[in-house]
PAZA-497698 format. One line per 2 residues: number of its first residue (from 0); their letters; for each residue z, y, x of N, C-alpha, C. Coordinates in nm, 4 decimals, always signed. Last residue first. Layout:
! PAZA-497698
NUM = a = Z,Y,X,Z,Y,X,Z,Y,X ~ ...
This chain:
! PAZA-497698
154 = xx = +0.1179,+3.4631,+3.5470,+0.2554,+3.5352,+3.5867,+0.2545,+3.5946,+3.7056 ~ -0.0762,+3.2910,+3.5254,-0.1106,+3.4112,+3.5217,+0.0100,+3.5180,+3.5168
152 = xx = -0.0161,+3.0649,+3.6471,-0.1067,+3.0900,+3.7184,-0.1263,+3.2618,+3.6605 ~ +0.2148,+2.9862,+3.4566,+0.2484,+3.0280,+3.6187,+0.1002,+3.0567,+3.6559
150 = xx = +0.0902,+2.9437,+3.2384,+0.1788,+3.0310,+3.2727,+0.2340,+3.0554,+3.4082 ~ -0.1032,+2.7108,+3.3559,-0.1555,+2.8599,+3.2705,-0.0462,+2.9437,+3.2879
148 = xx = +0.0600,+2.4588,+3.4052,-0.0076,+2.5896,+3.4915,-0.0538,+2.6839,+3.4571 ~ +0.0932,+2.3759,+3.0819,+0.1775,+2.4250,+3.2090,+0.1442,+2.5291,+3.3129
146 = xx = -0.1123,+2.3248,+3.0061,-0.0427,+2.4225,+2.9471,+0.0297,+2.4640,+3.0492 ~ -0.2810,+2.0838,+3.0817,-0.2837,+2.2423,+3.0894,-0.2148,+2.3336,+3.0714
144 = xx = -0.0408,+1.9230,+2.9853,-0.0959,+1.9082,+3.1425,-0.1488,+2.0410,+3.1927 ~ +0.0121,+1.9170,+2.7060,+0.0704,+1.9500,+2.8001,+0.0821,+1.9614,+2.9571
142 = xx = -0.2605,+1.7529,+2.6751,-0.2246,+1.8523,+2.6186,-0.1395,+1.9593,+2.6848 ~ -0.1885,+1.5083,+2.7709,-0.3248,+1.6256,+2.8337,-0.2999,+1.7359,+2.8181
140 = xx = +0.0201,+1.4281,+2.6318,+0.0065,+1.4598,+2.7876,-0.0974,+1.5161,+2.7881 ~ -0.0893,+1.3929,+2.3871,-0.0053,+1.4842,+2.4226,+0.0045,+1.4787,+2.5758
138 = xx = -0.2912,+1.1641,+2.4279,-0.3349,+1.3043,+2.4041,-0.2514,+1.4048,+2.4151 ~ -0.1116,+0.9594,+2.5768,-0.2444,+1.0281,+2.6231,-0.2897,+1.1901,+2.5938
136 = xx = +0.0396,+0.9756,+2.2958,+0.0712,+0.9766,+2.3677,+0.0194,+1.0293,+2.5195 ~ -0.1993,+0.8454,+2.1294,-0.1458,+1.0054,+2.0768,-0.0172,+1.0398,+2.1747
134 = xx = -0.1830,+0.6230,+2.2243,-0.3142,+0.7126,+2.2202,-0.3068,+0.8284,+2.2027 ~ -0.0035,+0.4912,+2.1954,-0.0631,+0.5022,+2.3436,-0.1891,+0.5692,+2.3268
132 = xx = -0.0147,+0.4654,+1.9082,+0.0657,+0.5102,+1.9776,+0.0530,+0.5563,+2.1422 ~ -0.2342,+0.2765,+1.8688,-0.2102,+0.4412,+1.8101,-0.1041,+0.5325,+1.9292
130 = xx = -0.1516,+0.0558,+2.0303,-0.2656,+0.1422,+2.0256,-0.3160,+0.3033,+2.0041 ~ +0.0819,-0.0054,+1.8214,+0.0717,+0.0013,+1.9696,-0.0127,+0.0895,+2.0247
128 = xx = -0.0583,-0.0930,+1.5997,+0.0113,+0.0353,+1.6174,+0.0512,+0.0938,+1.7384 ~ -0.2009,-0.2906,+1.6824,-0.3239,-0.1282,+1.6443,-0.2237,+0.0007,+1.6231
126 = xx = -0.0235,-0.4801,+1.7314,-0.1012,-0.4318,+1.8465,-0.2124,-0.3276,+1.8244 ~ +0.1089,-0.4839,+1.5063,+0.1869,-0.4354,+1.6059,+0.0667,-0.4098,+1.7177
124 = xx = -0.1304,-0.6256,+1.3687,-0.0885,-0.4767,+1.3256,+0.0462,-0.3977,+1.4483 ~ -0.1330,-0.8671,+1.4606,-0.2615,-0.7762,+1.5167,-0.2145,-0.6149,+1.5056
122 = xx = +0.0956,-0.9572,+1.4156,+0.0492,-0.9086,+1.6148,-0.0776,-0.8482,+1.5667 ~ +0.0968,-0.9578,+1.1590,+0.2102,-0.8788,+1.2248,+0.1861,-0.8654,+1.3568
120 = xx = -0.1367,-1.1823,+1.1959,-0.1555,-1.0479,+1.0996,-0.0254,-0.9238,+1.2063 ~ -0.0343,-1.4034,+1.2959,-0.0689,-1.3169,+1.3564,-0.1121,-1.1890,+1.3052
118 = xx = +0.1934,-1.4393,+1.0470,+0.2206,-1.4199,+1.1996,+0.0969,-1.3603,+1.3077 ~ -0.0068,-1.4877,+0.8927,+0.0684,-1.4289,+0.8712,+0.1124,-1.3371,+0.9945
116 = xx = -0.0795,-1.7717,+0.9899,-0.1563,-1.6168,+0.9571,-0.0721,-1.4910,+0.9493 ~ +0.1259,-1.9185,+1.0093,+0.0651,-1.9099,+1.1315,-0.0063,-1.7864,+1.0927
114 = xx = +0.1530,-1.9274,+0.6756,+0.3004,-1.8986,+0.7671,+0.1728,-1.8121,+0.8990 ~ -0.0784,-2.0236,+0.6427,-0.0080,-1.9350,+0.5698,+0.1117,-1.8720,+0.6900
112 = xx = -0.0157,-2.2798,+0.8103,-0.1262,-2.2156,+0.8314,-0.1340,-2.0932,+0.7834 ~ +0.1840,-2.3788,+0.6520,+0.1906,-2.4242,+0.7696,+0.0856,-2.2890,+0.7906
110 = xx = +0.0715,-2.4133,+0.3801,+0.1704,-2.3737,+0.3789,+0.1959,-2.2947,+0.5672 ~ -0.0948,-2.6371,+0.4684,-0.1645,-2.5085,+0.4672,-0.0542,-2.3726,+0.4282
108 = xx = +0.0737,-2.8268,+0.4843,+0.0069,-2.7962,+0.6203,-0.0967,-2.7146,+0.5755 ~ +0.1850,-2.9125,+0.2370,+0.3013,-2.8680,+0.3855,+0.1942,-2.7531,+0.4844
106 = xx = -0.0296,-2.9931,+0.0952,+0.0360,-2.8517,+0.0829,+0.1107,-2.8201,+0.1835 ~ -0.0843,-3.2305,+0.2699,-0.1919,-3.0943,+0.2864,-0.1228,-2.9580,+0.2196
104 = xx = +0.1454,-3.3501,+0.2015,+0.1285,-3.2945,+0.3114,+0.0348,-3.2257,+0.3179 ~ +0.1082,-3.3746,-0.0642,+0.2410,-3.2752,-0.0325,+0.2199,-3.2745,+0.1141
102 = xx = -0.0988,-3.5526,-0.0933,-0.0898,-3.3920,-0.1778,-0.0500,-3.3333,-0.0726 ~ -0.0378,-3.7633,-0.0065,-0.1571,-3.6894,+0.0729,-0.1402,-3.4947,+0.0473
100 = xx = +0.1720,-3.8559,-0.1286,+0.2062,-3.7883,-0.0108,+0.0677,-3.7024,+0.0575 ~ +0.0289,-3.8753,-0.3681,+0.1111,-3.7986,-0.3942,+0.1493,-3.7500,-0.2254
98 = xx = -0.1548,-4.1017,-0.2794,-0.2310,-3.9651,-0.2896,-0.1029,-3.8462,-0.3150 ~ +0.0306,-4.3134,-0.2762,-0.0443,-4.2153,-0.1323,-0.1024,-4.1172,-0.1829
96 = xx = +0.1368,-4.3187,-0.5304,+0.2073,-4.3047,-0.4152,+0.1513,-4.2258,-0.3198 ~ -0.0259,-4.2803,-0.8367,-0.0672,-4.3153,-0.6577,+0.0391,-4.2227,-0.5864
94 = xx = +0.0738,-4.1204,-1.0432,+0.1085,-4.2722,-1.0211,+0.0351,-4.2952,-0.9028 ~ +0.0591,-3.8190,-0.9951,-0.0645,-3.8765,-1.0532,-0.0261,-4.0247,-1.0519
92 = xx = +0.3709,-3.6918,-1.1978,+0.3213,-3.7641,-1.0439,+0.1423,-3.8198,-1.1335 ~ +0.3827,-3.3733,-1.3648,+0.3927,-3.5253,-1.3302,+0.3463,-3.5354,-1.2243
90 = xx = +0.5819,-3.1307,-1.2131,+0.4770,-3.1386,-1.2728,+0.4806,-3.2874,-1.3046 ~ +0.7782,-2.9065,-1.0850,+0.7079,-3.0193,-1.0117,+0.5689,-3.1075,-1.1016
88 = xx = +0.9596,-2.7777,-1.2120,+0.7518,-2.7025,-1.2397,+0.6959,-2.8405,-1.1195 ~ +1.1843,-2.8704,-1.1258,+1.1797,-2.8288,-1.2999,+1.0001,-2.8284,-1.3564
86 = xx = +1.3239,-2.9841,-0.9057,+1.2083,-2.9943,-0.9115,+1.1563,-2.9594,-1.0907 ~ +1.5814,-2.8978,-0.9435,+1.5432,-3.0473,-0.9608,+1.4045,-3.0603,-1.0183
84 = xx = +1.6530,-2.7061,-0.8205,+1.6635,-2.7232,-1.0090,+1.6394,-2.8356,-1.0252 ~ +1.7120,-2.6412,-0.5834,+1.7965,-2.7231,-0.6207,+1.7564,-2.7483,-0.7962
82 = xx = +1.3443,-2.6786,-0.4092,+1.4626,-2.6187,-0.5251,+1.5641,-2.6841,-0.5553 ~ +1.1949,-2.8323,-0.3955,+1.2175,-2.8290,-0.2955,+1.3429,-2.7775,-0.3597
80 = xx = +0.9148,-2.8925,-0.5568,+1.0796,-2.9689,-0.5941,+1.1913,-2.9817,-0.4693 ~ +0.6607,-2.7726,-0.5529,+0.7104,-2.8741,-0.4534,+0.8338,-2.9704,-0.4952
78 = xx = +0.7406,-2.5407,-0.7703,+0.6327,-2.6838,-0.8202,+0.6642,-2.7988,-0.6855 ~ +0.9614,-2.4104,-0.5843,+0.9801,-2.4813,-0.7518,+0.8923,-2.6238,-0.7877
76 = xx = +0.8150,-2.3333,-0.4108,+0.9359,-2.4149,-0.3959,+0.9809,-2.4836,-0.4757 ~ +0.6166,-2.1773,-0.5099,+0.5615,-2.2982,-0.4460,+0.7062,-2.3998,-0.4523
74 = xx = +0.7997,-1.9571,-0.6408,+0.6991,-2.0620,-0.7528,+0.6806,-2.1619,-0.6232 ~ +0.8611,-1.8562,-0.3893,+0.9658,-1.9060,-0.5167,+0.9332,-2.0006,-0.5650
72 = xx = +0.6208,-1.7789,-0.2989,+0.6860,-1.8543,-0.2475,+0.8292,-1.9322,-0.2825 ~ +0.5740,-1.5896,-0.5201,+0.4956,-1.6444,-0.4820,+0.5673,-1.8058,-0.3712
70 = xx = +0.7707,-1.4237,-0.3886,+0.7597,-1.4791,-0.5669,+0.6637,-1.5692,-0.5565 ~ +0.7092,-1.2963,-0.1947,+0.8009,-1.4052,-0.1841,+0.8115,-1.4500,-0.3326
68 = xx = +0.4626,-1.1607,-0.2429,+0.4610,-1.2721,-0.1649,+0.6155,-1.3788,-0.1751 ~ +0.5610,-0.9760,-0.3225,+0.4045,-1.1375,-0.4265,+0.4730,-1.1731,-0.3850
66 = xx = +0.6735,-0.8045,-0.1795,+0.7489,-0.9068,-0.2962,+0.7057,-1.0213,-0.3666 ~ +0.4281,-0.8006,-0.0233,+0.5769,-0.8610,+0.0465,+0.6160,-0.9272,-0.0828
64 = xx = +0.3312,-0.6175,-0.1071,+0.2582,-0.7456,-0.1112,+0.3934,-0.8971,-0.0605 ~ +0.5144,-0.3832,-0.1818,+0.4567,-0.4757,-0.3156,+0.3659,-0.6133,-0.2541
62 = xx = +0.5068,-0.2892,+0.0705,+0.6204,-0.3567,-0.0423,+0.5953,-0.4154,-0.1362 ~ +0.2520,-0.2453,+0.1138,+0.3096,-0.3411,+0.1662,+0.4414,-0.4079,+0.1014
60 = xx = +0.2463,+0.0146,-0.0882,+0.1819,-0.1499,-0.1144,+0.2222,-0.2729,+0.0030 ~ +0.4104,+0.1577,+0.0866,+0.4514,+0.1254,-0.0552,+0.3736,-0.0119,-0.1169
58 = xx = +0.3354,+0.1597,+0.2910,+0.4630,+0.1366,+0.3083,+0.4914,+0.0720,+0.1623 ~ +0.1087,+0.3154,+0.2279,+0.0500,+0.1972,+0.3142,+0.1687,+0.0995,+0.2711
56 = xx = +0.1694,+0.5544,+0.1387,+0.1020,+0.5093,+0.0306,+0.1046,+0.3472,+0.1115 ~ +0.2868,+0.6510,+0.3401,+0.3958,+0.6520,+0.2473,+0.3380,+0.5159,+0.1508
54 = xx = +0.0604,+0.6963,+0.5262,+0.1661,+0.6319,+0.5835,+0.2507,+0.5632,+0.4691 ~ -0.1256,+0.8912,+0.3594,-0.1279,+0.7370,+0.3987,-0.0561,+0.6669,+0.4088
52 = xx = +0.0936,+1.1283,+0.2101,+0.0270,+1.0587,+0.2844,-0.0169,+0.8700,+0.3581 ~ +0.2112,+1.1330,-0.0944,+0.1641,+1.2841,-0.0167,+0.0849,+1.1991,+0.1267
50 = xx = +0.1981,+0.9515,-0.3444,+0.2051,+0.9182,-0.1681,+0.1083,+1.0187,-0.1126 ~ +0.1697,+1.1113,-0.5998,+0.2283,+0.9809,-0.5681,+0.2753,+0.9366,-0.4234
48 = xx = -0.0404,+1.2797,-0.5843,+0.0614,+1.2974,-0.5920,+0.1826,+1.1848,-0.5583 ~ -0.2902,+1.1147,-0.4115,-0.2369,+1.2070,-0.3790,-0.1335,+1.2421,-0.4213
46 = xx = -0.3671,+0.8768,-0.5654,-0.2749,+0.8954,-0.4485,-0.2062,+0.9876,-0.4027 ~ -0.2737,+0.8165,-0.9090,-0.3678,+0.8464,-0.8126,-0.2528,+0.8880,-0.6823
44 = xx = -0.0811,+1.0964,-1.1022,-0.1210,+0.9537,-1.0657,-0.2396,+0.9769,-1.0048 ~ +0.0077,+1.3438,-1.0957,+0.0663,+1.2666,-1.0626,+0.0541,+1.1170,-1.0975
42 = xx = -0.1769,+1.5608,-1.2103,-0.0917,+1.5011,-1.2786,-0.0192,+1.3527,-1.2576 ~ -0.2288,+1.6634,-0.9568,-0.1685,+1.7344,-1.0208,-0.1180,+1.6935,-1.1192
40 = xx = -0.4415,+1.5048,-0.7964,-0.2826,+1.4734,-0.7683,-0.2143,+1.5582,-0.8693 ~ -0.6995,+1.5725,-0.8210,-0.6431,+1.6605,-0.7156,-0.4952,+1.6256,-0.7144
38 = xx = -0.8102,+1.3814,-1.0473,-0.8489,+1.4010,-0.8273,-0.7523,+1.4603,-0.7794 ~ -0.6801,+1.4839,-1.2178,-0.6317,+1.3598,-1.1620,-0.6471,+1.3556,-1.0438
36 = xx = -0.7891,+1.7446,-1.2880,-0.6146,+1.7332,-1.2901,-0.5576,+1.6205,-1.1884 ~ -1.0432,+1.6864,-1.2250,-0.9744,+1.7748,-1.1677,-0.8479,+1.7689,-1.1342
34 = xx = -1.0783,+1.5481,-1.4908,-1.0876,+1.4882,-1.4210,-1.0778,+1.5601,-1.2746 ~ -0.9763,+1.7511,-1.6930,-0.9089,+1.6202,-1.6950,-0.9119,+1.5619,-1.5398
32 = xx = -1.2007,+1.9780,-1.6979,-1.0359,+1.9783,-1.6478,-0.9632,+1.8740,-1.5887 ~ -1.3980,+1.7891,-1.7688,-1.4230,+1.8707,-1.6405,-1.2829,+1.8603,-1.5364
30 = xx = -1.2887,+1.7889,-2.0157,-1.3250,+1.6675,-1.9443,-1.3419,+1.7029,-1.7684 ~ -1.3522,+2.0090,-2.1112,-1.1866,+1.9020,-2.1153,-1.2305,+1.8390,-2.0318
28 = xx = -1.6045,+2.0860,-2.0993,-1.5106,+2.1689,-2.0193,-1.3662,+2.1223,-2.0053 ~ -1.7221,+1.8525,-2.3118,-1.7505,+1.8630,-2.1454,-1.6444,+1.9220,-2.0609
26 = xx = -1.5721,+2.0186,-2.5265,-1.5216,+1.8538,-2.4528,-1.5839,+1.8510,-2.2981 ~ -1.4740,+2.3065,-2.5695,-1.6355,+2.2377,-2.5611,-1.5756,+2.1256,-2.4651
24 = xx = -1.1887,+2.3881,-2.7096,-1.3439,+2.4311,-2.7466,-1.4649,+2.4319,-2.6535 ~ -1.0475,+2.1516,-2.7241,-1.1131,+2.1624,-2.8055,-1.1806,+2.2925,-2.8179
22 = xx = -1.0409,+2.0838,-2.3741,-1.1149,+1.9777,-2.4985,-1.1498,+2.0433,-2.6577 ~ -0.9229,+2.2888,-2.2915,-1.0750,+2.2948,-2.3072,-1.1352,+2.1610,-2.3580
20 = xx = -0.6759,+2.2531,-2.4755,-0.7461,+2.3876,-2.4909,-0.9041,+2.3416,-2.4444 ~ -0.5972,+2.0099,-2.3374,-0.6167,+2.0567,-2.4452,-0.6687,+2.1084,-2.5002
18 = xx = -0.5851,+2.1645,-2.0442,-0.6967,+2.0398,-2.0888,-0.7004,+2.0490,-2.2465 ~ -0.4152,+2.3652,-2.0562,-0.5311,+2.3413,-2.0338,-0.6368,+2.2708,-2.0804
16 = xx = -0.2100,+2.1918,-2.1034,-0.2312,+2.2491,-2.2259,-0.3500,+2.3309,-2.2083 ~ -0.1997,+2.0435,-1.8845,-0.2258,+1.9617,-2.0106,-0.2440,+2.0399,-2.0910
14 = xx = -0.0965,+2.2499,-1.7243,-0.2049,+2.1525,-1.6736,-0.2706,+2.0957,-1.7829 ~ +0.1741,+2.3179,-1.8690,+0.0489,+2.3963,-1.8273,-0.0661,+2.3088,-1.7964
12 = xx = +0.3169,+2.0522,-1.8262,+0.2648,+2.0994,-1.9192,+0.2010,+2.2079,-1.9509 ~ +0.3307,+2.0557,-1.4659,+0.2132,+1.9528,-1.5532,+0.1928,+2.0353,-1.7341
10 = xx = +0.3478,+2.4110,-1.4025,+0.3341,+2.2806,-1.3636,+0.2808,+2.2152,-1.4727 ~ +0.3776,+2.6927,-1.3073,+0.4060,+2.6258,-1.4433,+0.4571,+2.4812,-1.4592
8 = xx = +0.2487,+2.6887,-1.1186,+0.3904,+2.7388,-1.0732,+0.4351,+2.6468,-1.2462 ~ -0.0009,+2.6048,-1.1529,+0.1436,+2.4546,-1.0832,+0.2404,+2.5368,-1.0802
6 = xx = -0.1432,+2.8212,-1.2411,-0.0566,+2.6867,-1.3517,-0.0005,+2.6101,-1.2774 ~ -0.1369,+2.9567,-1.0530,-0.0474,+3.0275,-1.1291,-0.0157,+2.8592,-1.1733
4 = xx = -0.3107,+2.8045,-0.8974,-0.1779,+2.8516,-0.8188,-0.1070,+2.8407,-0.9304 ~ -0.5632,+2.8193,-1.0442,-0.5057,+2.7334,-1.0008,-0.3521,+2.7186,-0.9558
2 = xx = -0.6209,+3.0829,-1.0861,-0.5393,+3.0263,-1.1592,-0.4993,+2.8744,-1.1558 ~ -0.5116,+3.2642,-0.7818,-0.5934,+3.1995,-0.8665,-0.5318,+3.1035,-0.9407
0 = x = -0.4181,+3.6095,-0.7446,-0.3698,+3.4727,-0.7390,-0.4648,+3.3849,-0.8208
């Protein structure tokens, strides 16, 4: 059994008492360990332990861009004075009337454009998942295309 195997039966404080050990008798050989431990997911940061695959790891930062994102869209509502707080982060007015509406409509209308991106972002990604999908679909039919007659051709 290699001793790789043995120490995850152990798990992380085996792993570390490794490293330990070859930090103090020759640091290169800690260091070696250390950076082993991490590549390979064993001490559970980095991707691999964390999100066993893409899919999990993709799901998980999308969640996190999502939440910017609506915090992000909290704060705009706030500094706009769109909010029931009564506009609290609205800020002062520059005293020009028109330049104040110039503001708030170029913010409306990249706000506007934000939104429109967005939206197609979700068609481009529905249309590469689409894609995937009609692809590994293809490939299982082929797949199963030969298979079939093989057993009746040699029965």
């Amino acid at each position: 059994m290699p001793i790789t195997a043995k120490l995850d039966e152990y798990g992380k404080p085996a792993w570390i008492a490794l490293i330990v050990l070859g930090f103090w008798v020759f640091w290169p050989l800690g260091l070696a360990i250390l950076i082993f431990t991490i590549w390979s997911g064993r001490m559970g940061c980095g991707y691999h332990a964390s999100y066993g695959d893409y899919e999990r790891w993709q799901q998980h930062w999308q969640h996190k861009m999502e939440r910017l994102q609506r915090k992000l869209d909290w704060m705009r509502s706030r500094i706009s004075g769109d909010s029931s707080g009564g506009g609290m982060w609205r800020g002062p007015s520059s005293g020009n009337r028109a330049f104040d509406e110039y503001r708030a409509e170029t913010l409306r209308r990249l706000e506007e454009e934000q939104r429109e991106f967005r939206e197609f972002l979700d068609r481009l990604r529905m249309a590469k998942d689409k894609a995937e999908f009609d692809q590994f679909m293809a490939e299982r039919r082929r797949r199963q295309g030969p298979e079939t007659p093989q057993p009746s051709a040699q029965g």
